[in-house]
C-alpha positions as CSV (number, residue, x, y, z in Angstrom):
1,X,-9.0,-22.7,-18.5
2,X,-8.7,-20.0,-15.6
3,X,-5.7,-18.7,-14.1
4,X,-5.1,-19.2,-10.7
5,X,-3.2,-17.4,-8.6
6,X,-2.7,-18.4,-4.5
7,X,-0.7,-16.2,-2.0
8,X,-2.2,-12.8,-1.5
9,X,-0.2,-11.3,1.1
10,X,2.3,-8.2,0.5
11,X,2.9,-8.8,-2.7
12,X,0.6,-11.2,-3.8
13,X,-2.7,-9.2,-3.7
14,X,-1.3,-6.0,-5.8
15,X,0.3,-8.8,-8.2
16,X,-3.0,-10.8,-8.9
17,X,-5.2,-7.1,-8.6
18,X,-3.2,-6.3,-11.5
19,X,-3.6,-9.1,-13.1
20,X,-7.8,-9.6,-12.6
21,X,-7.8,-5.9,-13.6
22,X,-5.7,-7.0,-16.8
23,X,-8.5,-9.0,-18.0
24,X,-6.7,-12.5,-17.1
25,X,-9.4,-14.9,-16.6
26,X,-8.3,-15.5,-12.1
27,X,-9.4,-17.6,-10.0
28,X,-8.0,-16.7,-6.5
29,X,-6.9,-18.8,-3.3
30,X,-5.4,-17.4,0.4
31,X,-5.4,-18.8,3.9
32,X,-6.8,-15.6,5.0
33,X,-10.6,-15.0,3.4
34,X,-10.4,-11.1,4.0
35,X,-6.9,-10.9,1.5
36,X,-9.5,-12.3,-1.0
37,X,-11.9,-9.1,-1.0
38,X,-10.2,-6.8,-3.1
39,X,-9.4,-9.5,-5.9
40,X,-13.3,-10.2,-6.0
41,X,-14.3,-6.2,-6.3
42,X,-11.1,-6.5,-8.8
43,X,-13.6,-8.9,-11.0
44,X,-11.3,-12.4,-9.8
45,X,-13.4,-15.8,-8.4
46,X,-12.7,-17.1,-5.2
47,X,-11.6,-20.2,-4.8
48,X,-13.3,-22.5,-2.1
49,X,-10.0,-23.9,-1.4
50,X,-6.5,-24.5,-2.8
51,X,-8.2,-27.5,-3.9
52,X,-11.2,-25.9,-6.7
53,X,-8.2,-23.6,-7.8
54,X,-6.0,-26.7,-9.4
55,X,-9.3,-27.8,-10.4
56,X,-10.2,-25.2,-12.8
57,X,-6.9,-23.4,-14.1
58,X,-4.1,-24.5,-15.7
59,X,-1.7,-21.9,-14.9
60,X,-1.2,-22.0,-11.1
61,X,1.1,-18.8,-9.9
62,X,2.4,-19.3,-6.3
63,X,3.2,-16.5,-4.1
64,X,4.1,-17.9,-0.7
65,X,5.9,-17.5,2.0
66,X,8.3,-20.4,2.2
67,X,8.9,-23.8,1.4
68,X,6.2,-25.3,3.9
69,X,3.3,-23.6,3.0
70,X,4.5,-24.3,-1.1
71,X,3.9,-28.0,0.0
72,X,0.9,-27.4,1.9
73,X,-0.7,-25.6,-1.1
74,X,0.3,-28.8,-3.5
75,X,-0.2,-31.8,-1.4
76,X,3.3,-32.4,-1.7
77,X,4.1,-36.0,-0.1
78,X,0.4,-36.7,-0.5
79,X,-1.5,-38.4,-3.1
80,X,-3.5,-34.7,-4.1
81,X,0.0,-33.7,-5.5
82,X,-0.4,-35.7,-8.4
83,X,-3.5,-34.8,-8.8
84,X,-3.2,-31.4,-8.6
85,X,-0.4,-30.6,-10.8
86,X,-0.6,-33.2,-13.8
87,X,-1.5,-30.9,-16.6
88,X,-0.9,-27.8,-15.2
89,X,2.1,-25.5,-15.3
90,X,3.0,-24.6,-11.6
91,X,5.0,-21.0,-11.4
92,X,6.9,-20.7,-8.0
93,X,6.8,-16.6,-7.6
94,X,8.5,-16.7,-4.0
95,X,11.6,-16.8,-2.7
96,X,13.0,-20.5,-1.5
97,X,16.4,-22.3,-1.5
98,X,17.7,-23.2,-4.8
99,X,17.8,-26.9,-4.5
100,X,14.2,-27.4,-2.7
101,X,13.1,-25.4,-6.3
102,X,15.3,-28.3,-8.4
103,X,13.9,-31.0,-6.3
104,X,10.3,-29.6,-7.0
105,X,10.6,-29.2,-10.4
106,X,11.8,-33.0,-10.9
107,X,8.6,-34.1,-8.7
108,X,5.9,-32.0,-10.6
109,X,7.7,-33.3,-14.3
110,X,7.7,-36.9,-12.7
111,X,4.0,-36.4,-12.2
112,X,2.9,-34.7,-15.6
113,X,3.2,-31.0,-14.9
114,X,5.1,-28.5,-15.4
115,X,7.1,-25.9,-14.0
116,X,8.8,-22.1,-14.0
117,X,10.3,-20.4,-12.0
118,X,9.2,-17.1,-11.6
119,X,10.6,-14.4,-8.8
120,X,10.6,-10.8,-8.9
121,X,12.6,-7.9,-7.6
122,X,11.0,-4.9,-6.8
123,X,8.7,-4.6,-3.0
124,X,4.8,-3.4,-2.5
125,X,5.3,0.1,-3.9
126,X,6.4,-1.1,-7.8
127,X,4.2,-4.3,-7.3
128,X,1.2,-2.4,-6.9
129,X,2.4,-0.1,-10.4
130,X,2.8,-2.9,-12.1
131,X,6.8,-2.6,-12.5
132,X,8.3,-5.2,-11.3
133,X,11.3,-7.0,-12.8
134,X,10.8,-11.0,-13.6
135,X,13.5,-13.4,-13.3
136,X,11.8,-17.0,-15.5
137,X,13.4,-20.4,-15.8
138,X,12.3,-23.7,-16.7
139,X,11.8,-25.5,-20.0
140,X,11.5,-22.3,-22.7
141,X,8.2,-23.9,-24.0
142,X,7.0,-23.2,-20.2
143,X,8.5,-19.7,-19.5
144,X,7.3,-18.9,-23.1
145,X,3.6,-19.6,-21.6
146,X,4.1,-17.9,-18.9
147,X,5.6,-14.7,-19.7
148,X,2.7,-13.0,-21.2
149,X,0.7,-13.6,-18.4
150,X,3.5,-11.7,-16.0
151,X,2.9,-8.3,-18.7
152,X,0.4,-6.8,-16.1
153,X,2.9,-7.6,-13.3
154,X,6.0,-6.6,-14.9
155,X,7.6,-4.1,-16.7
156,X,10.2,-6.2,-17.9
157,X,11.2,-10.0,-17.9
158,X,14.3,-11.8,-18.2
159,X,15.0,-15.7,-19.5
160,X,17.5,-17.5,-16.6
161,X,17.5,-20.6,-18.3
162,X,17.2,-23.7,-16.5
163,X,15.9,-24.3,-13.2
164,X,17.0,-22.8,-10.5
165,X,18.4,-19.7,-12.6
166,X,15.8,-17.0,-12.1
167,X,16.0,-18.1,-7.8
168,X,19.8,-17.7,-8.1
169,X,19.9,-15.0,-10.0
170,X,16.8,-13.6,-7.2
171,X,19.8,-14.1,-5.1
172,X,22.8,-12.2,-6.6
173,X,20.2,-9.1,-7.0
174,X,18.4,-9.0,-3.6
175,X,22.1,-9.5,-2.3
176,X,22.4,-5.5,-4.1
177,X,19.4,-4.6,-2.7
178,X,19.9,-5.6,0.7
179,X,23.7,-4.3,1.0
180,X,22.5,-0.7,-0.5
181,X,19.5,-0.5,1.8
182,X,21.5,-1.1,4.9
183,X,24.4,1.3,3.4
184,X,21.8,3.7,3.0
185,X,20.7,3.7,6.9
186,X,24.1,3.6,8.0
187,X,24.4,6.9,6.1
188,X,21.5,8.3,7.6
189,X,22.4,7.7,11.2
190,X,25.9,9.1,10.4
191,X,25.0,12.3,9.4
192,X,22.3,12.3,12.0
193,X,24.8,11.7,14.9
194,X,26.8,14.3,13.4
195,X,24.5,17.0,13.5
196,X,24.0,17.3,9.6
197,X,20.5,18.1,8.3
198,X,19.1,14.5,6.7
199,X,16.8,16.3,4.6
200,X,19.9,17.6,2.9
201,X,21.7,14.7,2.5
202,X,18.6,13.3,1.3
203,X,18.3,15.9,-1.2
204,X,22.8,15.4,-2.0
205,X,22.1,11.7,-2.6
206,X,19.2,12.5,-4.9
207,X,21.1,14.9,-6.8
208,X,24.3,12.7,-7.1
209,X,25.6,9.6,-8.5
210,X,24.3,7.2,-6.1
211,X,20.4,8.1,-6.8
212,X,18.5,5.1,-7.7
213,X,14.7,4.3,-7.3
214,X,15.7,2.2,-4.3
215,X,17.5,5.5,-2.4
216,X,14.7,7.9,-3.5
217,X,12.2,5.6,-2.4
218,X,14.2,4.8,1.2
219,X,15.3,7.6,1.9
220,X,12.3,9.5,2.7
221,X,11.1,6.7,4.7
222,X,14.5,7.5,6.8
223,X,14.3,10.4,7.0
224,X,11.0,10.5,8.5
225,X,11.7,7.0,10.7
226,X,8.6,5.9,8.7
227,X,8.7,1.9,8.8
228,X,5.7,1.1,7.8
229,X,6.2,-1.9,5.2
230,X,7.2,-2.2,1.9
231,X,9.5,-4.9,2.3
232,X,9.5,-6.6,5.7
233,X,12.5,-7.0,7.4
234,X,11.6,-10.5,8.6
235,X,11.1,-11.5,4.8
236,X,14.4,-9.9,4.0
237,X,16.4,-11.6,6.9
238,X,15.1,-14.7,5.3
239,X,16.2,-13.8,1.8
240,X,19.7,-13.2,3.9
241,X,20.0,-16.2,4.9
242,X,19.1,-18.2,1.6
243,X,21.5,-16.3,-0.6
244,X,24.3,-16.7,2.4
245,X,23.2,-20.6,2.5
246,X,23.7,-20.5,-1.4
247,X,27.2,-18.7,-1.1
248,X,28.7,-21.2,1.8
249,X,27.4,-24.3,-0.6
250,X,29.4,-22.7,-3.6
251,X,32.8,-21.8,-1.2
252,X,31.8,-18.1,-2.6
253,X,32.6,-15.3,0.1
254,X,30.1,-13.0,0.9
255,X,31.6,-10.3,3.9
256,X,29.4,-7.3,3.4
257,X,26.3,-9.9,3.1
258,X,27.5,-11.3,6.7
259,X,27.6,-8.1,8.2
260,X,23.9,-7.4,6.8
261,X,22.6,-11.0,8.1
262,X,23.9,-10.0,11.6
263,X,22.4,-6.8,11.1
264,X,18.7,-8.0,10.5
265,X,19.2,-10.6,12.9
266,X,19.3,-7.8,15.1
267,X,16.7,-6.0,13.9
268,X,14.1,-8.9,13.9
269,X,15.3,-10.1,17.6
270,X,14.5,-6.3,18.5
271,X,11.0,-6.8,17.5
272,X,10.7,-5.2,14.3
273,X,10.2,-7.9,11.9
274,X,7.2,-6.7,10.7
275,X,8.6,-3.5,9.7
276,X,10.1,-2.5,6.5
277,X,13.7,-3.2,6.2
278,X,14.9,0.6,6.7
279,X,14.1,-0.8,10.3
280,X,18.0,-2.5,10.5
281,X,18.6,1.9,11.3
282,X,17.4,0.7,14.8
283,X,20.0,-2.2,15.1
284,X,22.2,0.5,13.7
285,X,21.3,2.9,16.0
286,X,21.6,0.3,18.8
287,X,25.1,-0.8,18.2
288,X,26.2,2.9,18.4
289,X,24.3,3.3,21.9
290,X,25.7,0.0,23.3
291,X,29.2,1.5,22.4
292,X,28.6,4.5,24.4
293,X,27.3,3.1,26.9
């Protein structure tokens, strides 16, 4: 049977291009028609509907945005989901609470399916190279499946064990990602309100023992004040929030994460959502203005 992969937005399309290019066998699926285009040209089948793909693959990959439109896409509450998933192994690429991914593993089991989870770290830049980093759990028969099929998407893949061990483990590294990024900013409009060159301290943090693809690929985008996405701050603001949710459930404290929610709060409530997340430099930049004012 066909692959079938449904979600082609920011991170979706370069992950299924990859994959079609690959040679996987895809069959392809997104609200919007025109996010379809480059997967045909790729040499991937369009789907009519979410419907035709669960109809011919076995292997469906989700990449979508959130919790409702996962639901949407399976039928969930609805006599399709039964239909659609018995048989099939459903992977859930994208980013949702921890216990909505339990409860959906038990349903699509109960009804004869079966289920990984699959998130990835990395944003558009590494997802369109192919490098992204897998996080898999679900039964090992499942993840074993799956994992060669994640080889064009991934440079490297890592068992969690059970469900929902890759999503928490999502969790504990976008909680890095997200603390560094904003570090990274705050840096930026130090030196800047200090006078210092940024290209130099661009070129100090590249040089020292802080360089990491994440700073070498944000800090030119700071530097020039480009925010034009990689990772949205809207979509990261969300990821806030889950791993925060998922901290407060466990009595685990999370104070730098707190002061970063707040942050992209800020950011998104500003209007700049849809920008990449070097964009919390404008809340930054905001606060500091509102204190001299």
């Amino acid at each position: 049977m066909d692959v079938g992969f449904i979600g082609l937005g920011v991170m979706g399309q370069p992950m299924a291009r990859n994959m079609a290019r690959a040679g996987t066998r895809l069959v392809v699926w997104n609200r919007t028609p025109g996010r379809c285009e480059p997967l045909r040209a790729a040499g991937a089948d369009v789907a009519a509907d979410a419907e035709e793909v669960f109809h011919r693959a076995g292997t469906v990959f989700l990449m979508l945005a959130d919790e409702a439109a996962v639901d949407t896409v399976l039928g969930r509450g609805t006599p399709d989901f039964g239909r659609r998933v018995a048989g099939r192994t459903v992977v859930h690429m994208g980013t949702t609470s921890a216990e909505y991914s339990r409860a959906l593993e038990g349903e699509i089991r109960g009804a004869g399916g079966r289920y990984v989870e699959a998130p990835v770290s990395g944003s558009r830049v590494p997802a369109d190279r192919g490098e992204l980093v897998g996080m898999l759990a679900g039964d090992e028969d499942a993840v074993a499946a799956v994992r060669p099929l994640l080889a064009p998407v991934c440079k490297e893949t890592f068992g969690c064990g059970p469900v929902p061990g890759a999503l928490l483990m999502k969790f504990s590294v976008n909680l890095f990602l997200i603390t560094v990024v904003t570090g990274l900013a705050e840096s930026f409009h130090f030196a800047g309100r200090h006078g210092l060159d940024q290209g130099l301290l661009r070129n100090v943090l590249d040089a020292g023992p802080m360089a990491s693809a994440v700073s070498r690929m944000k800090g030119p985008k700071l530097l020039e004040r480009d925010f034009s996405v990689q990772a949205a701050a809207a979509d990261v603001l969300k990821n806030n929030r889950l791993i925060a949710e998922a901290a407060r459930k466990a009595d685990v404290a999370s104070p730098l994460l707190d002061v970063c929610h707040a942050l992209y709060e800020e950011t998104v409530r500003r209007g700049h959502g849809g920008d990449d997340m070097v964009a919390v430099l404008r809340a930054i930049e905001a606060r500091t203005a509102e204190a001299g004012a």
